[in-house]
Backbone as CSV, one residue per row, in Angstrom:
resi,resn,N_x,N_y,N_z,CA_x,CA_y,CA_z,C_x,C_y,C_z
1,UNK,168.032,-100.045,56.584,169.010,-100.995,56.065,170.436,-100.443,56.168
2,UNK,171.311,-101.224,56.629,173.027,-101.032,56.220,173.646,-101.257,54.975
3,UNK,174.107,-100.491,53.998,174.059,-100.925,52.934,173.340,-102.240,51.832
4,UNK,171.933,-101.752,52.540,170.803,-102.082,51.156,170.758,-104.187,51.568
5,UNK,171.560,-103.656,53.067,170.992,-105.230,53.807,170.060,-105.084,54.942
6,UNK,168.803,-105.997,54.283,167.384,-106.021,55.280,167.933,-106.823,56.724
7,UNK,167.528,-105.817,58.179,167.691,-106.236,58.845,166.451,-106.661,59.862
8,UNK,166.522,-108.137,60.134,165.486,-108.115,60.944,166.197,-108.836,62.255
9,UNK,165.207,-107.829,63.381,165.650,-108.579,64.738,164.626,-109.379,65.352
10,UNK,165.101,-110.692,66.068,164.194,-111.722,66.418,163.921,-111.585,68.215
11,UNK,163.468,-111.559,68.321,163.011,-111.918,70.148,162.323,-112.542,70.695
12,UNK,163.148,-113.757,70.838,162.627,-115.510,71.943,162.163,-114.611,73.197
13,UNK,160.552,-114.732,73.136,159.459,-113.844,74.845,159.151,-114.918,75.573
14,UNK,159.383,-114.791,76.654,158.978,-115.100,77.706,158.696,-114.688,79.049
15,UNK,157.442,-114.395,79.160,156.905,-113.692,80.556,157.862,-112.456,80.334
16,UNK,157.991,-111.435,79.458,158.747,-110.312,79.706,157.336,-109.277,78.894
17,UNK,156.550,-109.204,79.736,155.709,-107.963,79.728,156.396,-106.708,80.260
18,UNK,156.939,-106.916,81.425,157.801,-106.085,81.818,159.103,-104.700,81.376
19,UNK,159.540,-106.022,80.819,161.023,-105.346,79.988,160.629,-105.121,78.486
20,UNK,159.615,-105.703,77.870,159.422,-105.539,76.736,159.903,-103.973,75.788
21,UNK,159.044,-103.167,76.571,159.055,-101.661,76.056,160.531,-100.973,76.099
22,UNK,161.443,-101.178,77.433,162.607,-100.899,77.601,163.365,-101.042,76.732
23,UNK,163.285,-102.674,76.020,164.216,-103.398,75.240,163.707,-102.548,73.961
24,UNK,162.796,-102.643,73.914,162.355,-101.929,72.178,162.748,-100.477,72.197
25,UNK,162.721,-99.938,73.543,162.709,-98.121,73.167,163.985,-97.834,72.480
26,UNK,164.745,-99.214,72.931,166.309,-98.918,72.388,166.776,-99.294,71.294
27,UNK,166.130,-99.939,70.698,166.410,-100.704,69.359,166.605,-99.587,67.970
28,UNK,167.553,-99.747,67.421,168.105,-98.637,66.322,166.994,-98.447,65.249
29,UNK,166.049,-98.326,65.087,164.787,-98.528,64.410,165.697,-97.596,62.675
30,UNK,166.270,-96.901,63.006,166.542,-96.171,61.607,167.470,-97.106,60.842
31,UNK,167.754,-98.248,61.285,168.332,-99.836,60.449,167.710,-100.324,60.303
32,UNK,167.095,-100.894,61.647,166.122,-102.025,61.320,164.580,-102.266,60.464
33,UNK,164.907,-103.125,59.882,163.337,-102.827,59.247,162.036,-104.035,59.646
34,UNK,162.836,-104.762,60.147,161.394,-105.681,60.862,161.896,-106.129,62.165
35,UNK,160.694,-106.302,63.192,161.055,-107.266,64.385,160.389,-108.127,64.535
36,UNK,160.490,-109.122,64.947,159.650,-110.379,64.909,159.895,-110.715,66.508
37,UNK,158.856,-111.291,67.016,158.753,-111.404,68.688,157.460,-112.590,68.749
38,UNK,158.378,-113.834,68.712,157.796,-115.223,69.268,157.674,-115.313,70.931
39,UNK,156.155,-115.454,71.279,155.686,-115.692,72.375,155.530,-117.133,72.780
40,UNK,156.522,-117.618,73.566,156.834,-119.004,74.125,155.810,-118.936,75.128
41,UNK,154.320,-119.311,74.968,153.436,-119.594,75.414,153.565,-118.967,77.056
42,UNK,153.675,-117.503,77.247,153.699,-117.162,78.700,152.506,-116.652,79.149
43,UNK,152.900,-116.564,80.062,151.846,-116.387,81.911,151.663,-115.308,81.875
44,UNK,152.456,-114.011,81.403,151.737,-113.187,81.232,151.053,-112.475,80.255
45,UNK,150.803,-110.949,80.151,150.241,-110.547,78.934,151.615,-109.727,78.178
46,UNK,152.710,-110.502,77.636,153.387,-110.257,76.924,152.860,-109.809,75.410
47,UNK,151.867,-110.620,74.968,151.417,-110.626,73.464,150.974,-109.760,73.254
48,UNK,149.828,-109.230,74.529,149.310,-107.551,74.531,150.171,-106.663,74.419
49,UNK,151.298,-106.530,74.930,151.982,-105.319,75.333,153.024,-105.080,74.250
50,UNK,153.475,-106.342,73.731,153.652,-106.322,71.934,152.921,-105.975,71.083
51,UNK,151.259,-106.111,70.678,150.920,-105.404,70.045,151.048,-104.209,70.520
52,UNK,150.743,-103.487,71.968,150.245,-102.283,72.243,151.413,-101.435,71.643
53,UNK,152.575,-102.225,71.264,154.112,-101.419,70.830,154.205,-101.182,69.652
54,UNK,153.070,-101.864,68.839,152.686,-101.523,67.458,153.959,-103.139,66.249
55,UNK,154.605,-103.848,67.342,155.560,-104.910,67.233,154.430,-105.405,65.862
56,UNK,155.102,-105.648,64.519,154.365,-106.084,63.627,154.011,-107.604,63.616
57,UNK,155.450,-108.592,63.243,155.310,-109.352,63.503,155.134,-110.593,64.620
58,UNK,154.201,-110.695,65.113,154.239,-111.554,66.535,153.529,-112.661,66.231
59,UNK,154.507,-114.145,66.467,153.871,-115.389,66.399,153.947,-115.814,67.787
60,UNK,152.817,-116.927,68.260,152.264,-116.933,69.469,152.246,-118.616,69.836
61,UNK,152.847,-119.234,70.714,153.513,-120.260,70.562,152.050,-121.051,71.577
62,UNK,151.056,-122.043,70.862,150.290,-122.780,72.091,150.717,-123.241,73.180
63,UNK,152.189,-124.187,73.034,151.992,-124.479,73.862,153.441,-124.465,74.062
64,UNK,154.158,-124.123,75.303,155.714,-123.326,75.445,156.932,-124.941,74.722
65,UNK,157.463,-123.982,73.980,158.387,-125.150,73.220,159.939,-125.263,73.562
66,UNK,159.810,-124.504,74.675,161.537,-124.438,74.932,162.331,-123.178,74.442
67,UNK,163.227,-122.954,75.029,164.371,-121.546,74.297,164.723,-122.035,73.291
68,UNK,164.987,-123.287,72.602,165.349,-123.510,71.437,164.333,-123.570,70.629
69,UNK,163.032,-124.188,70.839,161.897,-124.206,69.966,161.518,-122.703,69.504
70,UNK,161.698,-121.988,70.523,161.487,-120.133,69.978,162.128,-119.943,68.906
71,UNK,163.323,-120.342,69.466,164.239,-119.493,68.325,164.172,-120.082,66.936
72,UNK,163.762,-121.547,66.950,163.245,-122.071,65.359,162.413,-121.507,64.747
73,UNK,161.394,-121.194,65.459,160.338,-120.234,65.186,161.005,-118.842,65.049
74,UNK,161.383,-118.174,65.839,162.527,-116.848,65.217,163.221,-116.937,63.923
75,UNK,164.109,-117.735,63.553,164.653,-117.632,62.570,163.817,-118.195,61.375
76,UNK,163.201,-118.442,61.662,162.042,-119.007,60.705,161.361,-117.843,59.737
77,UNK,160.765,-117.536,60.933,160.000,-115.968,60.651,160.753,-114.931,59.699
78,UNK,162.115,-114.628,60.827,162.944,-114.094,59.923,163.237,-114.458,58.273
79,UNK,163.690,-115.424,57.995,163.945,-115.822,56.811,162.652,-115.926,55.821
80,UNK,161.337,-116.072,56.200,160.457,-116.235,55.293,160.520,-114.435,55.069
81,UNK,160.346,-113.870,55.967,160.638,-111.895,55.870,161.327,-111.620,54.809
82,UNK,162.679,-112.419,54.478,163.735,-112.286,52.971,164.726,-111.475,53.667
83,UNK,164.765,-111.725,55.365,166.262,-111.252,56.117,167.805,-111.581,55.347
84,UNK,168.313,-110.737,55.638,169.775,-110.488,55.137,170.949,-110.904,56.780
85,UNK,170.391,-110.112,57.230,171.038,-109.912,58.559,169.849,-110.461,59.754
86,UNK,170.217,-111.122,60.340,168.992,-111.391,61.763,169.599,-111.620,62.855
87,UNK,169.235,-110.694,63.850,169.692,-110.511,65.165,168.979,-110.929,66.298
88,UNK,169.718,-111.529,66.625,168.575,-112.504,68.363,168.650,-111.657,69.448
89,UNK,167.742,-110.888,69.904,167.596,-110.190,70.845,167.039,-110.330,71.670
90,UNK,167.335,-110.728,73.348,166.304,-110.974,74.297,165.586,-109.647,74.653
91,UNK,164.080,-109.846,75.150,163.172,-108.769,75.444,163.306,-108.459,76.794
92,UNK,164.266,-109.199,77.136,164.195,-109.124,78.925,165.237,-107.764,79.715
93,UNK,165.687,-107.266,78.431,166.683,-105.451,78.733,168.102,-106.692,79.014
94,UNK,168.466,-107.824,79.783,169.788,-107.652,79.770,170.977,-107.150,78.900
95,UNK,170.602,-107.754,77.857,171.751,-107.463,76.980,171.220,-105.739,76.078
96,UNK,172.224,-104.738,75.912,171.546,-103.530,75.387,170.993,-103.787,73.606
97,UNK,170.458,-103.124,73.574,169.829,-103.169,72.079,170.796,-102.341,70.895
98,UNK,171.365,-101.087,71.939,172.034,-100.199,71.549,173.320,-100.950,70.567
99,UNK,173.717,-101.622,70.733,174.766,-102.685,69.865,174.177,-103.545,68.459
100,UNK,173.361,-103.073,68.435,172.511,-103.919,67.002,173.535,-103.310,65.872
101,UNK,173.505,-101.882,65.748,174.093,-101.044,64.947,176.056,-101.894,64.570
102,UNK,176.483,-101.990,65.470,177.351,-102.497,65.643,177.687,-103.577,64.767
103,UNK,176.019,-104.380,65.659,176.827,-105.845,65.199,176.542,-106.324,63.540
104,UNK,175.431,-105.353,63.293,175.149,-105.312,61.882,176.156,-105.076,60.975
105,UNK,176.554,-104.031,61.109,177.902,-103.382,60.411,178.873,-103.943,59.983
106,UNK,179.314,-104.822,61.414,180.514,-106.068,60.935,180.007,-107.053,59.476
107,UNK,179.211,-107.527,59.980,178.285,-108.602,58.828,178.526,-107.858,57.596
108,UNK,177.071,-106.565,57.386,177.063,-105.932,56.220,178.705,-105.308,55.567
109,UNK,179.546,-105.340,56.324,180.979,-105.088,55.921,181.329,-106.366,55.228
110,UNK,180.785,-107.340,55.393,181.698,-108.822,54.657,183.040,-109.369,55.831
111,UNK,183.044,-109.025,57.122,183.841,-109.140,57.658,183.855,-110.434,58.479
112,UNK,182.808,-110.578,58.853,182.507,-111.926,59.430,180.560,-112.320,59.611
113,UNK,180.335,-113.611,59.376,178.866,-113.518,59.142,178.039,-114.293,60.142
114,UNK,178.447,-113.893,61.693,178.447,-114.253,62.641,179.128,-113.316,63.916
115,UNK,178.311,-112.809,64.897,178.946,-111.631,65.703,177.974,-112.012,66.783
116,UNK,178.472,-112.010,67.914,178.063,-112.518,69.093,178.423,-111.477,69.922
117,UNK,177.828,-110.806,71.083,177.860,-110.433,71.835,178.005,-110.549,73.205
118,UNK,179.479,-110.336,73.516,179.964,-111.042,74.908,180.136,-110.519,75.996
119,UNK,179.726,-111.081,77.238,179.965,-110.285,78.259,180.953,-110.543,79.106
120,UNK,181.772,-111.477,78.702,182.896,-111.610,79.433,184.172,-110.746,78.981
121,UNK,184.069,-110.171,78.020,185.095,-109.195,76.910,185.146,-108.240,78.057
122,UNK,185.935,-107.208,78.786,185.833,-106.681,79.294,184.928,-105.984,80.705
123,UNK,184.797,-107.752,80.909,184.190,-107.866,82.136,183.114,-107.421,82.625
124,UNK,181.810,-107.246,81.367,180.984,-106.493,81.388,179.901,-107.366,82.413
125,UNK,180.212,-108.582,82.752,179.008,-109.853,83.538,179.154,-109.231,84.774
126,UNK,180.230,-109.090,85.383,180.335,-109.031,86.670,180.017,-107.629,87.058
127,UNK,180.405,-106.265,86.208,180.173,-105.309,85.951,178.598,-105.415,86.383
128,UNK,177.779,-106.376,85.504,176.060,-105.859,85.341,175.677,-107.202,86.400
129,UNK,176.542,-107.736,86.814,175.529,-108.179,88.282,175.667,-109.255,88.319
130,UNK,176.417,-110.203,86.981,176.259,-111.711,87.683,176.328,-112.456,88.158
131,UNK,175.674,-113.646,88.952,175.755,-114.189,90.418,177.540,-114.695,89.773
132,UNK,178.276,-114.895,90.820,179.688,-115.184,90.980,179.492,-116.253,90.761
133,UNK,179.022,-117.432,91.161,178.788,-118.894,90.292,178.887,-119.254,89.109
134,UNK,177.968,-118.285,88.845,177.871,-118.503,87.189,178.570,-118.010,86.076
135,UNK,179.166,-116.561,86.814,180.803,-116.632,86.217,181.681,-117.444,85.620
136,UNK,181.908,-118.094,87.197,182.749,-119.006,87.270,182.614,-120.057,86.082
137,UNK,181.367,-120.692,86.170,180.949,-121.697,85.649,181.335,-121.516,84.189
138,UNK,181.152,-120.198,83.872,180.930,-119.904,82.040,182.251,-120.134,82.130
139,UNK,183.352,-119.438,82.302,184.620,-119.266,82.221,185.263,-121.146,82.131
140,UNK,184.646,-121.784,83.075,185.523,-123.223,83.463,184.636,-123.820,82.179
141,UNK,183.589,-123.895,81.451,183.081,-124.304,80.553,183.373,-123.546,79.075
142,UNK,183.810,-122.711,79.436,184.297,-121.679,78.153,185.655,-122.624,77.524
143,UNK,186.713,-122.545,78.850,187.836,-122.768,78.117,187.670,-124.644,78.032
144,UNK,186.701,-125.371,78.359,186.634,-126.945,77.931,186.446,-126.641,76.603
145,UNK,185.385,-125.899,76.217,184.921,-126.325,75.249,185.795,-126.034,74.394
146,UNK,186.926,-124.355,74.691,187.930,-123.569,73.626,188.980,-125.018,73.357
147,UNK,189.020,-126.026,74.401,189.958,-127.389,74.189,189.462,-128.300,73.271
148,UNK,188.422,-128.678,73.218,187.407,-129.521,72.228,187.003,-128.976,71.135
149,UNK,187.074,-127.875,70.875,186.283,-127.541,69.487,187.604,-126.543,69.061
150,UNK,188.238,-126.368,69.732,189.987,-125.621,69.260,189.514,-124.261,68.309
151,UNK,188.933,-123.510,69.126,188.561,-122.090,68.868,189.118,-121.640,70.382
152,UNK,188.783,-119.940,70.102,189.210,-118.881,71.264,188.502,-118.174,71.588
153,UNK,186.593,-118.370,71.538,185.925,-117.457,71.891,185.929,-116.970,73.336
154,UNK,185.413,-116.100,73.767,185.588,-115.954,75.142,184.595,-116.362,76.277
155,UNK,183.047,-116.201,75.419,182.475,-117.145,76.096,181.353,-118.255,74.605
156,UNK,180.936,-119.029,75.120,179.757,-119.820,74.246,178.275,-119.594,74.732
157,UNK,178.074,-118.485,75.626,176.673,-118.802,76.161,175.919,-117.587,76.331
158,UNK,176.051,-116.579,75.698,175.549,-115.592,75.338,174.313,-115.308,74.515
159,UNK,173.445,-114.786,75.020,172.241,-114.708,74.260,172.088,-113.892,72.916
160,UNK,172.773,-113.056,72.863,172.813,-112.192,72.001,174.099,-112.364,70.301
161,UNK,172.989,-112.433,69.676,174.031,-112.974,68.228,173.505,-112.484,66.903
162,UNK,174.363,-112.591,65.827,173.506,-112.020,64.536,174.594,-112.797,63.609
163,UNK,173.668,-112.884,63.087,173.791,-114.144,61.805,173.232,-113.174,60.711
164,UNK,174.385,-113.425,59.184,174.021,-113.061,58.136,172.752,-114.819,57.184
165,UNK,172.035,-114.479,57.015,171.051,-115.266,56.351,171.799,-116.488,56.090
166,UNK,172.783,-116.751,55.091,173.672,-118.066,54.291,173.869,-118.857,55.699
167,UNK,174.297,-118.220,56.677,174.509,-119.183,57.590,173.476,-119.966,58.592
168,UNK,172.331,-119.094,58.730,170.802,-120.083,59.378,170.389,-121.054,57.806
169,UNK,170.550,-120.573,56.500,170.708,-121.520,55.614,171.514,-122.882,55.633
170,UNK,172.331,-122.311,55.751,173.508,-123.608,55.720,173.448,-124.407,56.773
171,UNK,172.995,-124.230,57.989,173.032,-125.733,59.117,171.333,-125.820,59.402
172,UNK,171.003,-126.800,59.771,170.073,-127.866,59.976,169.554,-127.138,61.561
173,UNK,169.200,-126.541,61.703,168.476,-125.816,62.993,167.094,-126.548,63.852
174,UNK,166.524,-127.443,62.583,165.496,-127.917,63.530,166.002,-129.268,63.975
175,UNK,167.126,-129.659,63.299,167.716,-130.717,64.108,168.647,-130.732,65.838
176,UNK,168.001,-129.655,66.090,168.527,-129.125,67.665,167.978,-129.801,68.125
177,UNK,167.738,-129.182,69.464,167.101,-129.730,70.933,166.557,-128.138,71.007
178,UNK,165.598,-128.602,71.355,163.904,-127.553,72.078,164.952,-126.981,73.506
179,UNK,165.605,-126.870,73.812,165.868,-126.461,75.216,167.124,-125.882,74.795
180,UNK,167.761,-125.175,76.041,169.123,-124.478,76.659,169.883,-124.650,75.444
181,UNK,170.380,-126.423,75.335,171.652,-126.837,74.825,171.539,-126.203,73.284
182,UNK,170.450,-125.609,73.086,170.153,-125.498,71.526,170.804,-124.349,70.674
183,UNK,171.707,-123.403,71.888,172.598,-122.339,71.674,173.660,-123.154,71.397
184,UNK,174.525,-124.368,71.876,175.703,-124.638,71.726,175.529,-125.445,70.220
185,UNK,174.939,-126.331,70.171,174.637,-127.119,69.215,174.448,-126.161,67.862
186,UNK,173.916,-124.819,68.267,174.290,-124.382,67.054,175.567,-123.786,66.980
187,UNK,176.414,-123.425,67.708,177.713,-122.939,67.206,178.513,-124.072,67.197
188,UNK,178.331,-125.521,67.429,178.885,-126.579,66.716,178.674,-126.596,65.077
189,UNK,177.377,-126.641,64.734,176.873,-126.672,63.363,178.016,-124.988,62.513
190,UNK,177.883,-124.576,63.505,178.624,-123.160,62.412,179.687,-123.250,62.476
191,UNK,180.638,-123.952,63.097,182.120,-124.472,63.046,182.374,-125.147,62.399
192,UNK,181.458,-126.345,62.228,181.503,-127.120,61.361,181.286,-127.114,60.091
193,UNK,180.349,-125.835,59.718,180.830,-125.326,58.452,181.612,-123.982,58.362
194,UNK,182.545,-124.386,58.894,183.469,-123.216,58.596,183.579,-121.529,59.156
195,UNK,182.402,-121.368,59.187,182.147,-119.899,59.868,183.159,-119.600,60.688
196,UNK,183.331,-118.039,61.116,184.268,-118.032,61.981,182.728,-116.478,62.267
197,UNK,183.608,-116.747,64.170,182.478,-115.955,64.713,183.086,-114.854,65.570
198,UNK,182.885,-113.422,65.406,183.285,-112.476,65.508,182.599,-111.876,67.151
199,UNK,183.530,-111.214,67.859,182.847,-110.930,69.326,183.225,-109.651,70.027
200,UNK,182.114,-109.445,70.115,182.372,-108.074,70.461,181.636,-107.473,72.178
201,UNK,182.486,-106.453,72.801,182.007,-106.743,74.239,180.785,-106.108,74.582
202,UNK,179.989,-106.356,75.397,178.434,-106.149,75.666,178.296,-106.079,77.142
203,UNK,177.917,-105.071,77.599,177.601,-104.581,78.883,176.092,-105.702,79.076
204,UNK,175.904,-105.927,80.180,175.155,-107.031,80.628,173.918,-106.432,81.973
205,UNK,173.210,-106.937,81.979,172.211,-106.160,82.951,171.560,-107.306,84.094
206,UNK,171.557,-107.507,85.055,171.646,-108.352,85.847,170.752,-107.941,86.769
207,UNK,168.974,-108.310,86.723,168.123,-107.489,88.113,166.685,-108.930,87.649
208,UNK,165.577,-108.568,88.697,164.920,-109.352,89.054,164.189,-109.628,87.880
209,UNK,163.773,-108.748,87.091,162.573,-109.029,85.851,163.799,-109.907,84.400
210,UNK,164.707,-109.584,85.160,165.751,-110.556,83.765,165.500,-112.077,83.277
211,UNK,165.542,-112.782,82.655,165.306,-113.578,82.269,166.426,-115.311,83.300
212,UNK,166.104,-115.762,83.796,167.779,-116.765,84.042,167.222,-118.157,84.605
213,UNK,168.114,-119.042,84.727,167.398,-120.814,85.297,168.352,-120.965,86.473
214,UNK,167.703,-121.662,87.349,168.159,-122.134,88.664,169.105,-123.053,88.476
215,UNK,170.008,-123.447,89.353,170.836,-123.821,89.774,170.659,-125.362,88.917
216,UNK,170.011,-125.989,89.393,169.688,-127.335,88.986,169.351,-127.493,87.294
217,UNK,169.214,-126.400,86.980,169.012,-126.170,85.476,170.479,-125.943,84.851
218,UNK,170.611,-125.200,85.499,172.206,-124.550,84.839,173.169,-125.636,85.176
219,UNK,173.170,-126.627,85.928,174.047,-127.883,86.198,173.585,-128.615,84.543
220,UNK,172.139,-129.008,84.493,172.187,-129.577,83.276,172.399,-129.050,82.074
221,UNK,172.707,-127.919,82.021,172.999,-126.775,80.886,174.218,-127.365,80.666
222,UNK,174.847,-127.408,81.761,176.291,-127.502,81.480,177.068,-129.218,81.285
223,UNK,176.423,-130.034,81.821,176.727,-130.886,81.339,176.168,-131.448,79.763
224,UNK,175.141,-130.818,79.191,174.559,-131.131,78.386,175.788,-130.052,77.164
225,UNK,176.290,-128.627,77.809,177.317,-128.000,77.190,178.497,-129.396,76.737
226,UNK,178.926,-129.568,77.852,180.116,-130.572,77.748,179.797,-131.591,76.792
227,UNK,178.853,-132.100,76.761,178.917,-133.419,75.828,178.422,-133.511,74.350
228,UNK,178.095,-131.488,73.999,178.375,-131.576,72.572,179.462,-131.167,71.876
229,UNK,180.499,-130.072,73.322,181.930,-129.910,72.970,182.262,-131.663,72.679
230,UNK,182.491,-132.261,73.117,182.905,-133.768,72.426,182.172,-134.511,71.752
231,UNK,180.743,-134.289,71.642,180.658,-134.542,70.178,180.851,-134.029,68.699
232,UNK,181.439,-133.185,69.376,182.333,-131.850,68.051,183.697,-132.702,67.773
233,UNK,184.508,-132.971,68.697,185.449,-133.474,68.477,185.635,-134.846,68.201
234,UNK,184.612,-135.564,68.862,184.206,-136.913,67.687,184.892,-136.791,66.891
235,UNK,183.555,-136.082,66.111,183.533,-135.648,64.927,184.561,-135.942,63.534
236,UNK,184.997,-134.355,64.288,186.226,-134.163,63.931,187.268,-134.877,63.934
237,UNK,187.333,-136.003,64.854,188.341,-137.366,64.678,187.807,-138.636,63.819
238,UNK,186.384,-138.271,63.210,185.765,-139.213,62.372,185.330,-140.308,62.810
239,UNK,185.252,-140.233,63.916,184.708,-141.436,64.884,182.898,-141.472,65.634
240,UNK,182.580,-140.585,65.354,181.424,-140.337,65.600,180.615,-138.672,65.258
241,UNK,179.834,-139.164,64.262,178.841,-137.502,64.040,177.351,-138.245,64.392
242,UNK,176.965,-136.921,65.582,175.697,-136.870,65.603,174.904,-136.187,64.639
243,UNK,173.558,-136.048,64.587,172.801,-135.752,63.445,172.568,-134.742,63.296
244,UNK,172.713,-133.987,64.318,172.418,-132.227,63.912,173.846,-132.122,63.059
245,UNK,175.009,-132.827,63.290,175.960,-131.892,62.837,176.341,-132.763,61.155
246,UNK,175.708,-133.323,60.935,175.624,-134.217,59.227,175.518,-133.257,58.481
């Protein structure tokens, strides 16, 4: 614990038998006190190679529910645990583990109750490999959305985040979407109550066993991005709230 706050880290699995062990060898274990690792119904033997890691908590998804359906199930888990701090960690090694310590600290400081881990902060994406497209793409969707929702983060699409407890309390999480968009929709919901979200830069890892969606996916990522940046600003002009954000 960081000052006498329980930390648990969550990890949305998918087909990462692979990276599993990597991602864990690194994890600050002398903080953390639980991990929880939801298996989005994969192809391989992920679930084995989690127990074989001695991983305590592992819930096992029948039938695959989406990156957002995981993570309901993640924070779920977490919070029935009596988490203080809960950190979303992919199992797939991109993002380092080594930053948990970090991002805990801010939180357990009272400084901000929300810390995201970015890889555009010092150019750590391009640094760890990422296709030049999708750069691009984050960056031209970064600053729409910094216009519509009138924040300055640097990016919105980062896998890696930690939330102090009050705030997976305070917004409506299963009122997402089961898929992609279910990262933005929640940092609509945490704007909308007020949160302010703290970012810090994160070296990025970019190789074949990594986790990522094709082209035709990431087009609908992004238009599906765009049209909850304006339903934020609806909103906010009182002209229209959708229901996750009530």
């Amino acid at each position: 614990m960081i000052d006498k706050h329980k930390i648990v880290v969550v990890m949305p699995a998918y087909n990462a038998s692979m990276t599993l062990q990597k991602t864990l060898d690194e994890v600050p274990m002398d903080i953390v006190d639980e991990i929880v690792l939801v298996d989005d119904n994969s192809n391989d033997d992920t679930v084995d190679v989690a127990k074989s890691l001695n991983i305590k908590h592992i819930v096992k998804h029948d039938v695959n529910k989406g990156y957002g359906g995981n993570q309901k199930s993640c924070y779920r888990k977490a919070l029935e645990l009596g988490a203080d701090i809960v950190i979303m960690l992919h199992p797939d090694y991109q993002y380092t583990p080594k930053l948990i310590r970090a991002m805990s600290s801010v939180i357990s400081d009272g400084n901000y109750k929300v810390v995201f881990g970015s890889r555009i902060l010092g150019k750590g994406a391009l640094k760890g490999g990422m296709p030049i497209y999708k750069y691009i793409a984050n960056r031209m969707l970064t600053l729409f959305q910094n216009i519509l929702i009138n924040q300055k983060l640097s990016e919105y699409h980062t896998g890696y985040r930690a939330f102090h407890a009050d705030v997976l309390k305070s917004i409506s999480i299963d009122k997402n979407d089961d898929d992609f968009i279910f990262d933005n929709q929640m940092i609509a919901q945490i704007f909308s109550r007020d949160f302010e979200i703290c970012e810090i830069t994160c070296p990025t890892k970019y190789f074949e066993e990594a986790s990522s969606i094709n082209f035709k996916r990431s087009a609908e990522y992004g238009l599906g991005v765009l049209w909850v940046s304006v339903q934020y600003r609806l909103m906010k002009w009182g002209i229209y709230t959708p229901d996750y954000l009530k």
